[in-house]
N, C-alpha and C positions, 0 to 999 in steps of 0.2 A: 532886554535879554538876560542880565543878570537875576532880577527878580524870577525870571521863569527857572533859570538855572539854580537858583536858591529854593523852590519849590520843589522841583526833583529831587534837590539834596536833601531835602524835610523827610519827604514820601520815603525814599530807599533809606534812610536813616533808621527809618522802623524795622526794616527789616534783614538791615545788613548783617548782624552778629547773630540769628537766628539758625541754630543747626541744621534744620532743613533746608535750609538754601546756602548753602556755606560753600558749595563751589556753582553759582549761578552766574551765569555772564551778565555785561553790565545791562544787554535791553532784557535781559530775561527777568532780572529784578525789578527793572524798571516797570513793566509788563503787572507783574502781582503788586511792589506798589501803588501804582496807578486804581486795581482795583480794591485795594486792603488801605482803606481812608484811619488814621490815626485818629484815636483816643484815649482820653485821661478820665481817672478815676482819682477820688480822693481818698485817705484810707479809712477804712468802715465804710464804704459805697458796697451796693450789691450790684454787682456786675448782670446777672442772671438768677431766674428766679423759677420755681415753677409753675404758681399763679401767673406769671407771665410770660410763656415761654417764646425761644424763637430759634429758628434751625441758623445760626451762624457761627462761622468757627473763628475764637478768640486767636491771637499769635500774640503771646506777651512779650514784650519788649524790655519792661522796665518795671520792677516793683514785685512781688510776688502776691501769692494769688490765695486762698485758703476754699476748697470746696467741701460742701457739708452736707448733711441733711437733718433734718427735725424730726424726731419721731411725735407719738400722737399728744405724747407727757411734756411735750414740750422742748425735749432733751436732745442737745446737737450734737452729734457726730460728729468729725474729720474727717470723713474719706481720702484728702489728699491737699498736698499743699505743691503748689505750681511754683517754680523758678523760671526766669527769664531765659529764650529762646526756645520755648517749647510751644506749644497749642492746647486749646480747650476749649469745651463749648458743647454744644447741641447739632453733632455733621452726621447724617444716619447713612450718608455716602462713603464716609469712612469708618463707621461704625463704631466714633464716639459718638457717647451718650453721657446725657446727667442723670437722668433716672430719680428723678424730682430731687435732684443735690441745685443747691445754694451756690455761687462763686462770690466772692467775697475780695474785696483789697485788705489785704494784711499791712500796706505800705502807699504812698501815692503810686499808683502806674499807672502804664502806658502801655496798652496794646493796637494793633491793625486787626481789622473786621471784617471776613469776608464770607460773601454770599453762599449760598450753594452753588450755584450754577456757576462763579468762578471760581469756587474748590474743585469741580470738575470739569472745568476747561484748563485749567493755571495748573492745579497739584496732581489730580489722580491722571492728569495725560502725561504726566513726564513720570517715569518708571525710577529714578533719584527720588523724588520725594517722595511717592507712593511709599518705597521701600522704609523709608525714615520714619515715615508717618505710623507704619506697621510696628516698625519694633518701639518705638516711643508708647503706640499705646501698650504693648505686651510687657513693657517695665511695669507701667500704671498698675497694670492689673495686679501686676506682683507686689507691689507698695502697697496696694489697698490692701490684700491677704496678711500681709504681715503686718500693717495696721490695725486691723481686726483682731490677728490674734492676739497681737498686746495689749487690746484691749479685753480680752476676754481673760488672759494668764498671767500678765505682770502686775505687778503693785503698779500704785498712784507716781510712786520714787521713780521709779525703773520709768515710768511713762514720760515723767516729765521730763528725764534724764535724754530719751531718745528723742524728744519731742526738741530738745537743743542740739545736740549732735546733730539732728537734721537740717538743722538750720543755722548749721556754721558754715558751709559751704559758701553760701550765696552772702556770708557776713566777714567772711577771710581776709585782710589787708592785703593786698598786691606787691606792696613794697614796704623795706623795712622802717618801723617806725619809732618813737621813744619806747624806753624797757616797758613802761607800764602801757602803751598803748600796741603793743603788739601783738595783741589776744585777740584772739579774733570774739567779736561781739554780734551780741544777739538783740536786734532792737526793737521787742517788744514787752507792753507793758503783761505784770502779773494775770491780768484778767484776759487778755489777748495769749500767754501760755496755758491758762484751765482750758480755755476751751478748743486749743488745739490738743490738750490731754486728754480733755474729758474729764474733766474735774472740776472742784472749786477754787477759786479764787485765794480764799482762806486758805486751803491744802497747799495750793502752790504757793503761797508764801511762806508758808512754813517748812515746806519741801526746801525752797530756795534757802532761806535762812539755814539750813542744818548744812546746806549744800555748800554754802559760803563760809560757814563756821570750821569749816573742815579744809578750806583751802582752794576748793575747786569752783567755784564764781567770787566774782566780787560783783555786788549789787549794785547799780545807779538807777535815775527816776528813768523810767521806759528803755532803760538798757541795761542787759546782763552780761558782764564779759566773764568767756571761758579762759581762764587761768593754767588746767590741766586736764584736755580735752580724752588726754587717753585714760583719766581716772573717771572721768565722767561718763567716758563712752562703756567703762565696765560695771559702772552704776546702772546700765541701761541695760546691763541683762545679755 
């Protein structure tokens, strides 16, 4: 009996801190995990692809996520970078789409994977998560927009700059730590910030470098900590 009770706890553990289900009773949870089987990713794994497509909808759990596309030059895009307790994926029931975009692990994670047919038995029947699911994607859209225009209007500076501020969030300490480790950190390497910029490699380390010189990161190998996020965040335009 314990081992079965320790299987339940595995299952619902994927999906207990997920905003969509944040006020779920305990067999209703039990109910979507039972049908949303967990998985890991290692980071640099492609999650979805669109030479391989498939209608199933991601719920991340743990890791964040980076989705893209390739144009015909070879050159990747951003479209958007996922945080844990949200969704993604290929669901034409909910009316996300990839739209031949890339998912990508930025970090090891961990998400639950679920069918169509119990995205619309489990989600679009319960009128909570419907709702959730609606305005989650109408943020998306709005990130993608403003994504786009930064790439069309700001410098490489300005990009890389938002391109950290956006990913302090999900790097913020919870509780207080030694004076120098207080900063909330950014833990990807240089070549993993170009191509959330849009840029070079080379550009981003010299972007960083000026950025550090000046007081507002201090650099380490695959980690960048923010120093002064409000000087950074006006870096960003």
């Amino acid at each position: 009996m314990r081992e079965n009770h320790q299987d339940d706890a595995d299952r619902t553990w994927c999906l207990s801190e997920v905003d969509i289900f944040c006020d779920l009773s305990e067999p209703e949870m039990a109910a979507i995990a039972e049908a949303a089987p967990m998985k890991t990713y290692t980071a640099g794994e492609i999650l979805y692809s669109p030479p391989q497509p498939s209608e199933v909808l991601f719920i991340l759990k743990r890791g964040r996520i980076r989705i893209f596309r390739v144009s015909a030059e070879g050159r990747a895009l951003t479209t958007a970078i996922i945080n844990p307790g949200t969704i993604f994926g290929e669901m034409v029931l909910l009316g996300q789409r990839m739209y031949g975009n890339y998912a990508e692990a930025l970090d090891d994670v961990t998400v639950c994977v679920m069918s169509r047919d119990d995205v619309h038995r489990l989600l679009l029947s319960d009128p909570r998560i419907a709702a959730r699911i609606t305005a989650i994607l109408g943020r998306r859209l709005g990130d993608l927009e403003q994504r786009l225009s930064d790439t069309v209007f700001k410098s490489v500076a300005q990009r890389v700059a938002c391109t950290l501020i956006t990913l302090i969030p999900a790097q913020a300490p919870t509780r207080t730590l030694r004076p120098l480790a207080s900063h909330p950190q950014v833990t990807l390497t240089h070549e993993q910030v170009a191509a959330l910029a849009g840029t070079s490699r080379e550009t981003v380390t010299k972007v960083l470098r000026e950025l550090a010189d000046r007081g507002l990161l201090r650099l380490g190998r695959g980690r960048i900590t923010v120093l002064d996020p409000d000087r950074l965040r006006d870096e960003g335009g």
